[in-house]
LOLO-158706 format. One line per field, with one value per residue (C-alpha): residue number from 1; residue in one letter; x, y, z. Coordinates in steps of 0.2 Angstrom, whole numbers, plus 5000, padded with zeros to 4 digits. Layout:
# residues N
nr <- NUM,...
rest <- A,...
u <- X,...
v <- Y,...
w <- Z,...
//
This chain:
# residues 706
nr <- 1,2,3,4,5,6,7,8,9,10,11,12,13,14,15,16,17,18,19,20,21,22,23,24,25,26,27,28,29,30,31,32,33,34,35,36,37,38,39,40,41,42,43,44,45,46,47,48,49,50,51,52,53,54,55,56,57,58,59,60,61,62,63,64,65,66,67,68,69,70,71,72,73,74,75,76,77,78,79,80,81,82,83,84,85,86,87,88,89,90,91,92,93,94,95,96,97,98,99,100,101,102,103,104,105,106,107,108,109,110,111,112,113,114,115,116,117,118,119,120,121,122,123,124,125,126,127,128,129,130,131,132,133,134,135,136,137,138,139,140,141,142,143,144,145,146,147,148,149,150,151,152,153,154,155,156,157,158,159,160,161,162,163,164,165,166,167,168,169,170,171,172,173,174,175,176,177,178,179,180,181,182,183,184,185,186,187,188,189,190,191,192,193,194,195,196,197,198,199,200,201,202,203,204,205,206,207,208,209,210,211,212,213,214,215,216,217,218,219,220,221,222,223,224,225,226,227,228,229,230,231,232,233,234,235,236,237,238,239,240,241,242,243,244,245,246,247,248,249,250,251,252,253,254,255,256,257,258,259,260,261,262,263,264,265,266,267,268,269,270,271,272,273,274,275,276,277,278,279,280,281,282,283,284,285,286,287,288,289,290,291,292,293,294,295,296,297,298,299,300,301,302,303,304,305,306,307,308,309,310,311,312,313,314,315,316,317,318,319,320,321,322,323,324,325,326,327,328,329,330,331,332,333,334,335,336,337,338,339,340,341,342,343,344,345,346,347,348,349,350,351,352,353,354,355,356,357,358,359,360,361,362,363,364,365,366,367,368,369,370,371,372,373,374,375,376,377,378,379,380,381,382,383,384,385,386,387,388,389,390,391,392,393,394,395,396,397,398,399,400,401,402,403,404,405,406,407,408,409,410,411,412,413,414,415,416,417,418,419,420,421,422,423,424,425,426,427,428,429,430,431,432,433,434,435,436,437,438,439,440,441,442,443,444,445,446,447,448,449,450,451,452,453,454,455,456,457,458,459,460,461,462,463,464,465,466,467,468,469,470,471,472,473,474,475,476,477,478,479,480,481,482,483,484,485,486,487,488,489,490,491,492,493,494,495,496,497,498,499,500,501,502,503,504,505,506,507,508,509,510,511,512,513,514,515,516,517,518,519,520,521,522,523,524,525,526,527,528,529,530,531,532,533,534,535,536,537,538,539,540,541,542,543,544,545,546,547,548,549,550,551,552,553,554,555,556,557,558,559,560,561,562,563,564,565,566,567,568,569,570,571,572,573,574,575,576,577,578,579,580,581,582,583,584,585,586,587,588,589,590,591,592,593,594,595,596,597,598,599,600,601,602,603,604,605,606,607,608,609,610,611,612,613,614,615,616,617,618,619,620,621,622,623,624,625,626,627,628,629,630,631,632,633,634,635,636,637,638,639,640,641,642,643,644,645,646,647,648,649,650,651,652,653,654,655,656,657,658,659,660,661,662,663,664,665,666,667,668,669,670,671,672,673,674,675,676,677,678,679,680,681,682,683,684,685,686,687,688,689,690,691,692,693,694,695,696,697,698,699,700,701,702,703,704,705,706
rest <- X,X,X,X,X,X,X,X,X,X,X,X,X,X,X,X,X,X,X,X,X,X,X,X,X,X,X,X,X,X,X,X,X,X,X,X,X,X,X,X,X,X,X,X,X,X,X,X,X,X,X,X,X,X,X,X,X,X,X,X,X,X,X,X,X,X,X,X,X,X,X,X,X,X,X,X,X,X,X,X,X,X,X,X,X,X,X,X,X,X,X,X,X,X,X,X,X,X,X,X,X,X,X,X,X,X,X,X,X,X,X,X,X,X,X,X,X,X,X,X,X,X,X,X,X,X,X,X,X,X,X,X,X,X,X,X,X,X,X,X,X,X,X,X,X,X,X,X,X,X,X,X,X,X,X,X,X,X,X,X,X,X,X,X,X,X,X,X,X,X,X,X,X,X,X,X,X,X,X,X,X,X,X,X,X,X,X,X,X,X,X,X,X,X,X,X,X,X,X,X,X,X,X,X,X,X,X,X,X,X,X,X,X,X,X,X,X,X,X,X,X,X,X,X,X,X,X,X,X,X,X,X,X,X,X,X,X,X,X,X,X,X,X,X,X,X,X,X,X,X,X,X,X,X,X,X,X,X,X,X,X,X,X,X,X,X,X,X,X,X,X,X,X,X,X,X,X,X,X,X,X,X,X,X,X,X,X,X,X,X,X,X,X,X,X,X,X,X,X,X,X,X,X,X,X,X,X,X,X,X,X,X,X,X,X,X,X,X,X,X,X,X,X,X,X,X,X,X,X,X,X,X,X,X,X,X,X,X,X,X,X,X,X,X,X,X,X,X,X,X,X,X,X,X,X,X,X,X,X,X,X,X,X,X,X,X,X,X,X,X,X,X,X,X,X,X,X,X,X,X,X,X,X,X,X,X,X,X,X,X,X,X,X,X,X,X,X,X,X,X,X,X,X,X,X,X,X,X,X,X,X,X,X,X,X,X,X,X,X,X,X,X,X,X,X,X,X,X,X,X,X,X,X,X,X,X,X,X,X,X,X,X,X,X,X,X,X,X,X,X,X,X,X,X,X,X,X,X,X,X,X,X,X,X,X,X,X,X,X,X,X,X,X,X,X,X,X,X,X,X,X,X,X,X,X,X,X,X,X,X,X,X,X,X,X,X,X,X,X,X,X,X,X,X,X,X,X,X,X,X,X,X,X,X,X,X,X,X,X,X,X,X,X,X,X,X,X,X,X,X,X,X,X,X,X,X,X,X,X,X,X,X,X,X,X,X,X,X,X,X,X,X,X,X,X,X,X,X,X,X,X,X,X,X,X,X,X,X,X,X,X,X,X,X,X,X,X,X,X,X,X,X,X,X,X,X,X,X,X,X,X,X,X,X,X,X,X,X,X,X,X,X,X,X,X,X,X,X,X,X,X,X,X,X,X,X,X,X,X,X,X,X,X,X,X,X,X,X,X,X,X,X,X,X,X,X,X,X,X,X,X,X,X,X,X,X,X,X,X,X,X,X,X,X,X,X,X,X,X,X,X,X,X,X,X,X,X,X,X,X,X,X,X,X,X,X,X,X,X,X,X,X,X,X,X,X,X,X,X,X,X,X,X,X,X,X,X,X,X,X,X,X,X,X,X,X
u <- 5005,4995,5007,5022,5016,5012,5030,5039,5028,5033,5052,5049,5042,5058,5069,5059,5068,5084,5086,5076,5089,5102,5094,5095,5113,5116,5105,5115,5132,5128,5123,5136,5149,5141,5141,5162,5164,5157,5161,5178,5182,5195,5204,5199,5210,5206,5207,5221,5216,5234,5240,5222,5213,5218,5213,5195,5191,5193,5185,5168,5171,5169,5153,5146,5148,5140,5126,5119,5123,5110,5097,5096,5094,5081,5073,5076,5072,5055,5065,5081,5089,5107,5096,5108,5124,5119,5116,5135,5137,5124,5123,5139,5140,5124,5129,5145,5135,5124,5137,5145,5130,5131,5149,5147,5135,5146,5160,5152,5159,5174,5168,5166,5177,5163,5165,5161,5143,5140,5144,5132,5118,5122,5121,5105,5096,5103,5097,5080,5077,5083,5074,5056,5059,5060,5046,5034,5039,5035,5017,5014,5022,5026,5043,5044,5047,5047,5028,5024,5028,5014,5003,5011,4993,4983,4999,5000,4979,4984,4997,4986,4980,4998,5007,5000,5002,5014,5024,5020,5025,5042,5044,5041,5051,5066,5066,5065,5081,5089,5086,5094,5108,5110,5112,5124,5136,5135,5141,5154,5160,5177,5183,5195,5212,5222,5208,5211,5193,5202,5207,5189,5182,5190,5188,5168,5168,5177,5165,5149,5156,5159,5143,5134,5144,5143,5122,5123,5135,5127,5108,5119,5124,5106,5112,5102,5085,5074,5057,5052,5035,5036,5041,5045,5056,5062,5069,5077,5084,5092,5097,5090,5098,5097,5079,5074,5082,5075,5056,5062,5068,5057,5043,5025,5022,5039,5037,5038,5052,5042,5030,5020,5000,5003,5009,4996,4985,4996,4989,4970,4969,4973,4954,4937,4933,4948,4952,4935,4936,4925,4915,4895,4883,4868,4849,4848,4843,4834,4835,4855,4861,4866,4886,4892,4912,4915,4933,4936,4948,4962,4949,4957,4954,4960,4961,4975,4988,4998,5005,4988,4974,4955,4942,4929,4929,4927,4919,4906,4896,4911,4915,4899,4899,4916,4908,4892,4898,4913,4929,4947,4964,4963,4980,4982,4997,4998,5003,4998,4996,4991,4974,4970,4983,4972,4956,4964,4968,4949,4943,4954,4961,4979,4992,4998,5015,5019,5021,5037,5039,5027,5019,5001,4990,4978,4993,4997,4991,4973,4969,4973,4968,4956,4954,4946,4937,4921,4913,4913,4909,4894,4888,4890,4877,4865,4872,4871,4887,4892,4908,4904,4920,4916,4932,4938,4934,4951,4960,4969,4962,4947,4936,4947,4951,4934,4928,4942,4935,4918,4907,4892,4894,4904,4897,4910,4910,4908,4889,4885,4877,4876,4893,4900,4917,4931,4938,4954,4942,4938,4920,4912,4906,4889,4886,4886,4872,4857,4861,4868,4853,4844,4854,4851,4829,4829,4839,4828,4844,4854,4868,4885,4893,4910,4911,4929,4925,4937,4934,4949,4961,4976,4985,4980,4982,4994,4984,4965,4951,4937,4931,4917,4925,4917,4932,4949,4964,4981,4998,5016,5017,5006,5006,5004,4990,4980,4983,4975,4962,4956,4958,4949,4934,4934,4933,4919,4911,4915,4908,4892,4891,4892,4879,4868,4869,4869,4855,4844,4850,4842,4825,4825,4823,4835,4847,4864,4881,4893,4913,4919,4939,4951,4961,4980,4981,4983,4998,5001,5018,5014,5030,5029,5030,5015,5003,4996,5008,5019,5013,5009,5003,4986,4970,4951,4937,4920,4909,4890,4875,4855,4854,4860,4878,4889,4901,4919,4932,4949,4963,4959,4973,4963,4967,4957,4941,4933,4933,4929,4911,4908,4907,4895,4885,4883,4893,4909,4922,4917,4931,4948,4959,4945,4941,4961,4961,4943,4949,4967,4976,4985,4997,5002,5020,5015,5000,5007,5017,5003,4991,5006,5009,4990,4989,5004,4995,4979,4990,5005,5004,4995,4979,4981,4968,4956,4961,4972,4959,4954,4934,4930,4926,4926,4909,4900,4902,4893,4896,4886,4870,4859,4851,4856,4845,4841,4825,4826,4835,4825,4830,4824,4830,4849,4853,4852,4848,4845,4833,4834,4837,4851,4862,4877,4889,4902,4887,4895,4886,4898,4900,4909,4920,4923,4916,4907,4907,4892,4882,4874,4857,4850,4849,4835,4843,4860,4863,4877,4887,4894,4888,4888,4879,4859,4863,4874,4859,4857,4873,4872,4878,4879,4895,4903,4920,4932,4932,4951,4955,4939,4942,4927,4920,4904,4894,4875,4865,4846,4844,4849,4855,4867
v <- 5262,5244,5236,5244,5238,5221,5221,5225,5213,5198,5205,5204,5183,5180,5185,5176,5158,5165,5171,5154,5146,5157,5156,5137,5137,5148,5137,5122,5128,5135,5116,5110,5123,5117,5099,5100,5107,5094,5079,5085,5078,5063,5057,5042,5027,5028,5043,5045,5036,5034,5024,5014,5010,4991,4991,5000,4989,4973,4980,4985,4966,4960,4975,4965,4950,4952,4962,4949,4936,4945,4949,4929,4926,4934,4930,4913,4915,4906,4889,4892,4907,4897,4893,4909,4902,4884,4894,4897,4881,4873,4887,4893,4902,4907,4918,4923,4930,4940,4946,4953,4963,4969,4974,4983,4995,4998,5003,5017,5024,5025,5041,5051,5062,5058,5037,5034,5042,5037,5018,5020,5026,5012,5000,5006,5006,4985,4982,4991,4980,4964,4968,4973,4957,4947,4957,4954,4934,4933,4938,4932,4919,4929,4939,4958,4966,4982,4979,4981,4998,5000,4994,5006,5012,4998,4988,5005,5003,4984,4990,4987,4970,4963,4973,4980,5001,4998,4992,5005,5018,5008,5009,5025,5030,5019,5030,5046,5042,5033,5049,5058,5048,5051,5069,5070,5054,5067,5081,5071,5062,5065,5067,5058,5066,5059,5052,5047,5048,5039,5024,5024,5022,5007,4999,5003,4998,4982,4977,4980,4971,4957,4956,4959,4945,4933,4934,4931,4915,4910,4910,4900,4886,4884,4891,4905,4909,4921,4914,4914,4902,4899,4917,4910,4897,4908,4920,4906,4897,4912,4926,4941,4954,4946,4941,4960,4967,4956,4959,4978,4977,4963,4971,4969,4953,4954,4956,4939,4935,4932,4946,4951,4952,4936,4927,4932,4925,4910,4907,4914,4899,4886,4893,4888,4906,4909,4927,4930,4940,4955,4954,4957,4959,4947,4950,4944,4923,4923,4903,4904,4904,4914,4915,4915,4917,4918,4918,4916,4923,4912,4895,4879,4863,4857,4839,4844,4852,4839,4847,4849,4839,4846,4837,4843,4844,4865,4864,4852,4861,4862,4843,4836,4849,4838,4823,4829,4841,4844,4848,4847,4856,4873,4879,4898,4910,4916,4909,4916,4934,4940,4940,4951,4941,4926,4936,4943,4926,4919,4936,4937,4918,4927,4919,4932,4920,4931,4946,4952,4942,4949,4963,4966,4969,4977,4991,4994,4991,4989,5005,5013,5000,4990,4971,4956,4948,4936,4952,4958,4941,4938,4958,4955,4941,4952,4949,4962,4961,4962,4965,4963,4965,4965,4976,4994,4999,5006,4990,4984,5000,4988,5005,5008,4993,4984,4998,4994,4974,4976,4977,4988,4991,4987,4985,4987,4989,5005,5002,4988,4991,4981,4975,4961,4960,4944,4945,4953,4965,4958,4957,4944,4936,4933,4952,4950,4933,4947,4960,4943,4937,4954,4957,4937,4939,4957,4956,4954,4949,4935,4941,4938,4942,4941,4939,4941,4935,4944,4934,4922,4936,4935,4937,4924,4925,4918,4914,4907,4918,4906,4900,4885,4883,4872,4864,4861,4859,4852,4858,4853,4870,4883,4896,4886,4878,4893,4902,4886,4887,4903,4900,4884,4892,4907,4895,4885,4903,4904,4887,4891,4907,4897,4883,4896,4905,4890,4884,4903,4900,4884,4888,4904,4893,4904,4894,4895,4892,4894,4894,4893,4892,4899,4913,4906,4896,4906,4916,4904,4898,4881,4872,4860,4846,4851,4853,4841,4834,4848,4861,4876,4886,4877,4875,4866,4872,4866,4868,4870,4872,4869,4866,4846,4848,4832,4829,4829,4829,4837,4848,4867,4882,4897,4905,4894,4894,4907,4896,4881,4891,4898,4881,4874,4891,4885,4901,4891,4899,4917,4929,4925,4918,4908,4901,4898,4887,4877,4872,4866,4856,4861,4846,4857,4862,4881,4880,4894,4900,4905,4913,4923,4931,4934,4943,4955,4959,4966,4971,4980,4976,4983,4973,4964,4951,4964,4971,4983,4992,4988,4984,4986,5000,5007,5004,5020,5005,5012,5011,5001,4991,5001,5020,5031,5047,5062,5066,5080,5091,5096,5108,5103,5115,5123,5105,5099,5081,5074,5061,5048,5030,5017,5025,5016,5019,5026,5040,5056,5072,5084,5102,5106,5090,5092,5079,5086,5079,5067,5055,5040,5039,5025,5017,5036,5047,5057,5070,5085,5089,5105,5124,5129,5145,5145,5150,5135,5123,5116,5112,5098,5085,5065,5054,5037,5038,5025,5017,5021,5039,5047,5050,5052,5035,5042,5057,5063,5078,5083,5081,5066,5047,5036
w <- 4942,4944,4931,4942,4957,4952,4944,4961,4971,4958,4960,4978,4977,4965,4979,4992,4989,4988,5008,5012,5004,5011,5030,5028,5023,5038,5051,5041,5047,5063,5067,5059,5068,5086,5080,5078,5096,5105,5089,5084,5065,5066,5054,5046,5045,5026,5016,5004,4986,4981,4998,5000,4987,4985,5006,5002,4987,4998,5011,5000,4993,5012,5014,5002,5007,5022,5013,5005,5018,5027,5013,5011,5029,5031,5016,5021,5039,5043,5035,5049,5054,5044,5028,5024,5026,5020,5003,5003,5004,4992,4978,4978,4962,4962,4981,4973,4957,4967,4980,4964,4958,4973,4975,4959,4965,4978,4968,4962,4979,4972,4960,4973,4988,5002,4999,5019,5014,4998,5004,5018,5007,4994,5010,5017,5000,4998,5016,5014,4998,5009,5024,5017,5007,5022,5030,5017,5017,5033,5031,5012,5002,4988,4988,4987,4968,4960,4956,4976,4973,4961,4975,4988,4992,4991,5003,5015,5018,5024,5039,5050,5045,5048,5061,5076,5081,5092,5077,5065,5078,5082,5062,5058,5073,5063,5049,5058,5069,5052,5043,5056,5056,5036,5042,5054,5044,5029,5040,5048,5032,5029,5011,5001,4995,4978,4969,4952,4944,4927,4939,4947,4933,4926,4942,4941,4923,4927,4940,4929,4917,4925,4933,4916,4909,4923,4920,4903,4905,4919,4908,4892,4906,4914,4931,4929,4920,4913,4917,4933,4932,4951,4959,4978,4971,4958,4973,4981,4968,4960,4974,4976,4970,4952,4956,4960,4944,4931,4938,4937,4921,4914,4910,4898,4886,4876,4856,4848,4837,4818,4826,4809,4801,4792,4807,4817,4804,4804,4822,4818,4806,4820,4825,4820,4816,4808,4803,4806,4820,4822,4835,4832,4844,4845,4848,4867,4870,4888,4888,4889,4909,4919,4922,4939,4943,4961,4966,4983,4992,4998,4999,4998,5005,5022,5020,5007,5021,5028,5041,5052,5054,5057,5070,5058,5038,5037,5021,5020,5005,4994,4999,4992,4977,4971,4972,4962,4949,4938,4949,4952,4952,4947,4942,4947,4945,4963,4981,4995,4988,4969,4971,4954,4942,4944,4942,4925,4918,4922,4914,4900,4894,4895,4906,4917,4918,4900,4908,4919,4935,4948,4936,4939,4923,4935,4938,4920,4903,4908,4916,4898,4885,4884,4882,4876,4890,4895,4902,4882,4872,4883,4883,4862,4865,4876,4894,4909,4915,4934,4945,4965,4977,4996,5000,4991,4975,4973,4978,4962,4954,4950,4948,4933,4924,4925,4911,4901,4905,4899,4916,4917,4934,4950,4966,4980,4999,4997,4990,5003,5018,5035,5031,5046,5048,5053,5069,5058,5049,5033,5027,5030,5012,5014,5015,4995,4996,4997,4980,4970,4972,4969,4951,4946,4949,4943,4928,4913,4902,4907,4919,4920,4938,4944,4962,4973,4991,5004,5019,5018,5018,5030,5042,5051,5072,5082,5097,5099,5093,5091,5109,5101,5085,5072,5070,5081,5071,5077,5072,5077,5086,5095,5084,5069,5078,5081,5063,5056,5065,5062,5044,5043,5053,5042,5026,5035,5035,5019,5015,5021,5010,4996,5003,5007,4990,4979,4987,4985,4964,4964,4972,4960,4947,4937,4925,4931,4930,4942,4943,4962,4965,4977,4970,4978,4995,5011,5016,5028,5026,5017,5013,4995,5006,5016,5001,4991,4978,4983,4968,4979,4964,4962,4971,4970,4959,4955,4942,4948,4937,4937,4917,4918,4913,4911,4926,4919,4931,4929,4931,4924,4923,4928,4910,4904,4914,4905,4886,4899,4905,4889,4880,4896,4891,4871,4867,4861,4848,4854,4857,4850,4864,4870,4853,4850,4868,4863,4846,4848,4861,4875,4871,4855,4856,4849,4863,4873,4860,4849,4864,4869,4854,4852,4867,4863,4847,4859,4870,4865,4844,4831,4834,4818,4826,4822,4807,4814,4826,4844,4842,4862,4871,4886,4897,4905,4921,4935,4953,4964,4953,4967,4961,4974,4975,4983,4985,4996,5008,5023,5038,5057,5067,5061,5054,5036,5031,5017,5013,4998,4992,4995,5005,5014,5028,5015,5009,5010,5010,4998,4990,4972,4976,4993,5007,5023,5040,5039,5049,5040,5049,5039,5019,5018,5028,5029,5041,5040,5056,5049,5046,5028,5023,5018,4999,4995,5000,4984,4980,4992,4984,4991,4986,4989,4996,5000,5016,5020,5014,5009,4990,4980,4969,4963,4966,4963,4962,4967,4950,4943,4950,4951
//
């Protein structure tokens, strides 16, 4: 009888979708019924394939034309509102290969009965691309790509940093009416009569074809390229359309040509190890230093902007460090945005330039392999190894991909307390001077820390915010007045962190070396002819140390930093890339070449660097360098509270992996702001959670500790 029962219930759920469905269909044509009274269905001046196919082909030729005359206006808007007509006119063929691609997706209409619709959603998918395109240019310097889709989270989290609510809501509001819009064009679409599908189709075909074989003429004669080393320029040189596809498409480090085991070799030799590449751990050397990297977030030097001029030099520290230690250009992947591809290249030694244009290692191959990095040479040598980020763990999925880097534990906002924030609600980077200091005097090993400073972070505001700034700047314009004028006063913030820091190492008496650079300049809309020698892809770095290192002066591309510190360390010819980069020249015409084809070995090949197996693995990296514990729960009254150590604002009082409203009281105590029943008191449980949605970092028990 149970078995029955259960049998009739389940035929009565299988049944269940089908009168939704048909409900819904009814409600569907009810609306659509009431929608043709009061809209009655003209009949459109195209319709019949056989009498206007020639006069809808040109008219989705003109669609496009217009199309893309928009998408580079606006992606060209903060040069001049023409820039995108002038392209017409200077780049012809470049805006008449890239209205094609575009036309071509559009003849795809011509498959189907309901052309209007199909050509509208066509349309609105081209001038979505176009217009979040131009959005994002107008707050960063780097153009919008596939790849931003990958950072939909961490970008969604940063909506309020560059628009204000009134602008989200008007947003949003867009999209619910534009969807609305869809609905009603689709019920009102009208349908085309005579279409010859065979026709259609060798129209489409013939459209494809010759955009496909425009792009690989125009790459033979130079108009077009395949490698993007400046991805701004890249954009403008080249269109958009073509632009957005090849980052879509061009994905990873592609496979090199003679890829084998003896060439790999080949390149192994060219080493002072040679094929000798196994890494062994060594017996731990107290008297080597301390490695500092601290990359700071969007720090450069205002005396190299030409289009302003400061009353006071913002960053007096960093000033006198040039003059006193080894500096210099510091050559970085990134401008004005790409914070974690110029992080990978100091960790790694790999250029991120052989990857896809604008494709984050961070997002990919990194949170599921792992990778040769300074973090592992120096932990084969007996380093502790540190990661410190004043922002989210989950930014960049950093809490992922550090493991996978070698780091034995990460300390992120989330595990700071007494955090202060920028007027535009980044932390303030001297929150971290307190625990670098506490890891590099409590550490019995030597320590290797990577630190990524936050407080330079845009968008930058268009009117005054400082009243008694330290320094005035003065711009051609207002608004650019008062954005760099923030900026410079945050960097002088930031100059006083690194001062302050510096000057705590150097009284510890702990032998150091540290790496400080900016990670890209500020997403302040810096023309070339506004930046130093017009190469917007660099910015300074200085080389500080308390051992007596030899000032030597000169320009350093970021993937190269890390064989740069580990030779000032007396750990030369340790890890493979960093041991190809110190023993051969980077005038060598196979330079690049050669570390290319060693990093799709440990990335993507067959790891014949190491005999044919990956030799790192993952770190059991802890969150936060702190031990958060509970050491007991206590009732006052009908309220639970918790008492332990090191808690932060982001300490969450939880149950079997779900939070529970809590109020932090202090670094000892939590307290619970909901009811829960007596007999689950011991499953109280305390966790870190991000500061933006609540998901769960790291959790404890009564009985153990993190």
């Amino acid at each position: 009888m149970i078995k029955n029962k259960m049998f009739k219930k389940n035929r009565k759920e299988k049944k269940n979708p089908g009168k939704i469905l048909s409900k819904l269909i009814s409600v569907k044509e009810k609306i659509q019924k009431k929608f043709r009274e009061k809209f009655p269905k003209k009949k459109p001046r195209f319709h019949d394939a056989d009498l206007h196919e020639k006069r809808y082909i040109l008219r989705l030729a003109a669609m496009s034309f217009l199309m893309y005359l928009y998408i580079e206006t606006f992606a060209r808007a903060t040069d001049g509102i023409f820039n995108g007509v002038m392209m017409l006119w200077k780049q012809p063929v470049v805006f008449l290969y890239n209205w094609l691609i575009i036309f071509a997706t559009l003849t795809l209409t011509l498959l189907f009965r309901k052309r209007g619709f199909v050509t509208l959603l066509i349309m609105i998918v081209w001038g979505t691309l176009g217009t979040v395109n131009g959005c994002i240019l107008i707050k960063r310097m780097t153009p919008f790509t596939l790849y931003d889709l990958q950072n939909l989270g961490d970008g969604l989290t940063l909506l309020t940093t560059y628009y204000s609510k009134l602008q989200i809501v008007l947003g949003a509001a867009a999209l619910i009416i534009g969807g609305a819009i869809i609905v009603l064009y689709y019920i009102s679409s009208y349908r085309w009569d005579n279409v010859n599908y065979k026709r259609s189709f060798a129209v489409v075909l013939i459209s494809v074809a010759a955009a496909m074989g425009s792009t690989v003429g125009l790459i033979r004669l130079g108009t077009l390229s395949t490698f993007f080393g400046n991805l701004n320029y890249a954009y403008t040189d080249y269109g958009f359309p073509y632009c957005f596809i090849n980052t879509s498409i061009n994905k990873g480090i592609s496979k090199p040509a003679d890829y084998s085991k003896s060439s790999i070799q080949k390149i192994l030799k060219k080493t002072k190890n040679g094929t000798d590449t196994t890494p062994t751990k060594k017996k731990t050397d107290n008297t080597k230093p301390n490695i500092i990297v601290l990359q700071m977030e969007s720090f450069a030097y205002a005396q190299d902007f030409h289009n302003i001029k400061v009353s006071n030099d913002p960053t007096p520290n960093f000033t006198k460090l040039m003059k006193d230690y080894t500096s210099g250009w510091f050559e970085v992947p990134a401008c004005g945005a790409g914070t974690a591809n110029t992080e990978f290249e100091v960790l790694t030694g790999i250029s991120a330039k052989f990857f896809g244009p604008g494709e984050y290692p961070y997002k990919g191959k990194l949170r599921e392999k792992t990778l040769e990095s300074m973090a592992y040479v120096l932990k084969n040598n007996g380093y502790s190894t540190y990661a410190m980020h004043d922002h989210r763990a989950l930014f960049y999925n950093r809490n992922e991909v550090y493991a996978n880097l070698g780091f034995d534990s990460f300390t992120s906002a989330e595990y700071m307390n007494n955090i202060e924030l920028t007027p535009t609600g980044w932390a303030q980077d001297k929150t971290m001077t307190g625990d670098i200091m506490d890891i590099l005097t409590n550490t019995k090993n030597p320590s290797f820390m990577h630190i990524i400073s936050v407080q330079g972070h845009g968008s930058y505001p268009t009117e005054q915010v400082f009243k008694d700034p330290y320094t005035t700047a003065t711009a051609d314009n207002e608004e650019t007045k008062w954005k760099y004028e923030y900026y410079v006063n945050e960097t002088h913030q930031m100059d006083t962190f690194i001062g302050d820091l510096l000057s705590k190492i150097r009284k510890s008496g702990e032998p150091t070396i540290v790496l400080i650079y900016g990670d890209h300049i500020p997403a302040l809309d810096v023309k070339s002819a506004d930046y130093a020698d017009g190469n917007l892809y660099q910015t300074r770095y200085v080389i500080w140390d308390n051992i007596g290192l030899s000032e030597k002066d000169r320009k350093l591309y970021s993937y190269q930093a890390g064989a740069k510190l580990l030779k000032d360390a007396g750990l030369a010819h340790q890890g493979v890339l960093f041991d190809y980069q110190q023993s051969n020249s980077q005038k060598s015409s196979s330079y690049l070449s050669d570390q290319k084809a060693l990093a799709y070995d440990m990335l993507y090949g067959k790891d014949y660097v190491f005999g044919g197996k990956n030799p790192y693995k993952q770190t059991k990296m802890r969150m936060g360098y702190k031990d958060i514990e509970i050491e007991k729960i206590v009732k006052i009254g009908d309220d639970y509270y918790i008492k332990g150590k090191n808690f932060t604002e982001r300490s969450k009082i939880s149950m079997d992996g779900e939070t529970l409203s809590t109020i932090y009281l202090s670094p000892t105590l939590l307290g619970l702001q909901e009811k829960i029943d007596p007999e689950d008191v011991d499953k109280l449980e305390v966790s870190q959670t991000d500061k933006k949605d609540d998901t769960i970092l790291s959790t404890i028990t009564s009985q153990e500790e993190l």
